[in-house]
N, C-alpha and C positions, 0 to 999 in steps of 0.2 A: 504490570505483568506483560512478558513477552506474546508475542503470538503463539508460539510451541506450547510454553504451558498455559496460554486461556486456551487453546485446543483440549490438551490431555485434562484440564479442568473440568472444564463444558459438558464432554463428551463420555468421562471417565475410559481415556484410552491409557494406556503403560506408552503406548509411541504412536507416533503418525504411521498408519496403517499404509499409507499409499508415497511415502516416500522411499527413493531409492537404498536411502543407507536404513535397512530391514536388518533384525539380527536373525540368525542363521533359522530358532525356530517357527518364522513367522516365512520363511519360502517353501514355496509348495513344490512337490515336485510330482511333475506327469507318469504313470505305469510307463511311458516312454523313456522320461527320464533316468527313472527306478533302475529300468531294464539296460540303457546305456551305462550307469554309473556301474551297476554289477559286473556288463560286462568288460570295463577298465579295471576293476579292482580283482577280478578273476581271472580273466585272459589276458590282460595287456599286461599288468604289473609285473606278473612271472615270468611272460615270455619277452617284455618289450616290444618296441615297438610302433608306430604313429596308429592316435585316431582322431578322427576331425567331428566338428560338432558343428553345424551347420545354417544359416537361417538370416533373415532379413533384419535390418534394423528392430529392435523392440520384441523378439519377439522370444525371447528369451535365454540366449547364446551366455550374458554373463553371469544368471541366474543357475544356469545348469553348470558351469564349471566352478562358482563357488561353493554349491551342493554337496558335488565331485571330489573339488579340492579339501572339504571339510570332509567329509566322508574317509577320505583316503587319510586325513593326519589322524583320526580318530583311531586309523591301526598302529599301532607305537612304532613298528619296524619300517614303514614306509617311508621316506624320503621324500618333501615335495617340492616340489623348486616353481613360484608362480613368477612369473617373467613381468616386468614393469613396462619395457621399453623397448614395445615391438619394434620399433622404427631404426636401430641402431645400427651402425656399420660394424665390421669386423672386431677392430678395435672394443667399440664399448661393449658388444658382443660376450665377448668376453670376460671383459670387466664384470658387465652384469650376471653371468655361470659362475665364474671365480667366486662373487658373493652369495651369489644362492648358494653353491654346494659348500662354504666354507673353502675352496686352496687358493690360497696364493698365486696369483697369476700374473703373469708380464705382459700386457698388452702386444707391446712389439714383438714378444718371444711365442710368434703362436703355433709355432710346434710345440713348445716348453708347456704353452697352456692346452693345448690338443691333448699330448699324453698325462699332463697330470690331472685334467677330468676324468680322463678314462680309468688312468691306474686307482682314483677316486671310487667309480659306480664301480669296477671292478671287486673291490675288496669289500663294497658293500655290499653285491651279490654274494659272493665268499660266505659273507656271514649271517647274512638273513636268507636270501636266495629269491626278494624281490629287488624288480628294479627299481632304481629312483626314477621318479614320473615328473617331469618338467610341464606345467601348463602354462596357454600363452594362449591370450581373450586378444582380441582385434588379430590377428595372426594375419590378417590382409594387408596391414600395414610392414610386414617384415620386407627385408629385400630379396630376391633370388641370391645372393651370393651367400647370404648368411643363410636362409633356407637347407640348400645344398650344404653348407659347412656341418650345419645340423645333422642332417643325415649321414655322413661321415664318418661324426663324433659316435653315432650313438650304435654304429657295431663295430667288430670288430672278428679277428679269421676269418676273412676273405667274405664278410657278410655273413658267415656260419654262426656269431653269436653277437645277439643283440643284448646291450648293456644298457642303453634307457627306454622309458618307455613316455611317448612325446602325445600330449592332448591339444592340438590345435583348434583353436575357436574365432570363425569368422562369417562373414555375408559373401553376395555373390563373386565379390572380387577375389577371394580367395578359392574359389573355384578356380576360376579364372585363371589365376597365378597356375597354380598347380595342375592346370594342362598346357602349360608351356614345355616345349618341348625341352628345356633347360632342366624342368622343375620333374620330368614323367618319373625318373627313379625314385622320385618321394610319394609320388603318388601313389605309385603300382605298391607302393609298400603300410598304406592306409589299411587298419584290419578291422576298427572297430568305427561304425561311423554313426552319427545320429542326426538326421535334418528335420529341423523346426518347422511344420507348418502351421499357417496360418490359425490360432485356436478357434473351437465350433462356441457356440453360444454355451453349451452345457459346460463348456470348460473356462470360462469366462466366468461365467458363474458363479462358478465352484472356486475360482480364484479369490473371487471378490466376498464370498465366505467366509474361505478360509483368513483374508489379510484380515479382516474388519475382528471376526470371531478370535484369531490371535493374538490382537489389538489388546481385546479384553473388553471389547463392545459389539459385541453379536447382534443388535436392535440400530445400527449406527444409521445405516439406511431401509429405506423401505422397499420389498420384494419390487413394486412397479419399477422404483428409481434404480435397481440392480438390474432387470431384467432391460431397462432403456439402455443402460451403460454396456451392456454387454451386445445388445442389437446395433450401435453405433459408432462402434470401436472398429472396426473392421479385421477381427480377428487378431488385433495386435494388444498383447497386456499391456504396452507401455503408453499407446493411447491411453485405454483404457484407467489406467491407474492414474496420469496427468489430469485425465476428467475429474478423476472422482477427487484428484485432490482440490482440482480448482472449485468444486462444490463443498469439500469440505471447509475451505477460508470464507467461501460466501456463508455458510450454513453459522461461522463462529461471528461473522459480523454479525449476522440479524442474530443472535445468540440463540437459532434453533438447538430442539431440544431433539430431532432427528432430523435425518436429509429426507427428502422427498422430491417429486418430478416437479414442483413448482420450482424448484433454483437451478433444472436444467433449460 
């Protein structure tokens, strides 16, 4: 038997509770979250537009855009385009819009690909009268040239109408980036934003609740061994959750029948 399932055996979990690949309803999402999500699916989608999501490594930046991103296909008429390969030049830039949105695009021909995105989100506002919403997680890794190009694409009459609406997610560098004096017309055009701080012990918590109790093992560890994990994380879930899994592999060797503070 593998390790994964003498885990889900053991413990009687349906998944590992503190591994990154989680399915959709086992992520929790903060009244902050909540409140950000709404308002991209309310304000931003109709109007278009940038918004940025904010926060240190770990601390929940790709957890709140797949939420988001699930959130928004959940409406039939929304369009969402999630970006692969923040790092690209113009070129595959491209390439990789052309394949989110479905056109045909010519790398080298990039006015060709310029206007046939547009006339693209154009006709899909036409008909629905939301925009299609492009998200892009590590967004710190993009370049200025392709940034700006972004911003470009996504209005049009004279900046009088915005045609997509853009969800950027990144850490401080992308701060960073976007007070560059190159980068201020993208900023100044940021409407909806949300920055991650550090979570409090109660939210910590309540995380480590919720993952265990979705799991489908609500008794998995002990209130002590939850309330240490949450005082030693340093407000970051992604500590946090690396701990508990590194206790949960100890807990399946000695074949505990719960975790507790003796395997931290």
């Amino acid at each position: 038997m593998n390790l994964l399932k003498k885990l889900l055996a053991l413990f009687g979990l349906k998944w590992n509770p503190f591994s990154p690949e989680l399915p959709m309803e086992a992520l929790l999402a903060s009244p902050r979250i909540e409140n950000f999500c709404w308002r991209v699916e309310h304000a931003l989608t109709p109007m278009g537009g940038f918004g940025l999501v904010h926060g240190g490594p770990g601390a929940g930046k790709s957890v709140t855009v797949r939420l988001l991103s699930d959130r928004l296909r959940s409406r039939g008429e929304v369009v969402v385009g999630e970006m692969e390969h923040p790092q690209s030049n113009i070129a595959d830039f491209y390439r990789e819009m052309g394949d989110l949105f479905g056109v045909g695009l010519k790398p080298h021909n990039r006015w060709g690909g310029f206007k046939a995105l547009r006339e693209c989100w154009k006709a899909h506002i036409d008909s629905t009268l939301i925009r299609p919403v492009l998200v892009i997680d590590e967004a710190q890794e993009m370049n200025n040239t392709v940034l700006s190009e972004l911003r470009l694409l996504s209005s049009t009459r004279f900046d009088s109408r915005i045609i997509l609406a853009v969800v950027l997610a990144g850490d401080d560098r992308l701060l960073k980036k976007l007070a560059d004096e190159e980068l201020l017309p993208l900023g100044s055009r940021l409407r909806v934003r949300l920055t991650i701080e550090p979570a409090s012990r109660d939210e910590l918590m309540a995380l480590l609740k919720h993952l265990v109790t979705s799991a489908g093992a609500p008794k998995l560890m002990t209130p002590e061994l939850m309330a240490t994990l949450a005082d030693h994380s340093a407000g970051n879930p992604r500590i946090m959750t690396q701990i508990a899994e590194e206790l949960l592999m100890a807990g399946a060797q000695r074949e505990c029948s719960q975790l507790d503070e003796k395997l931290y």
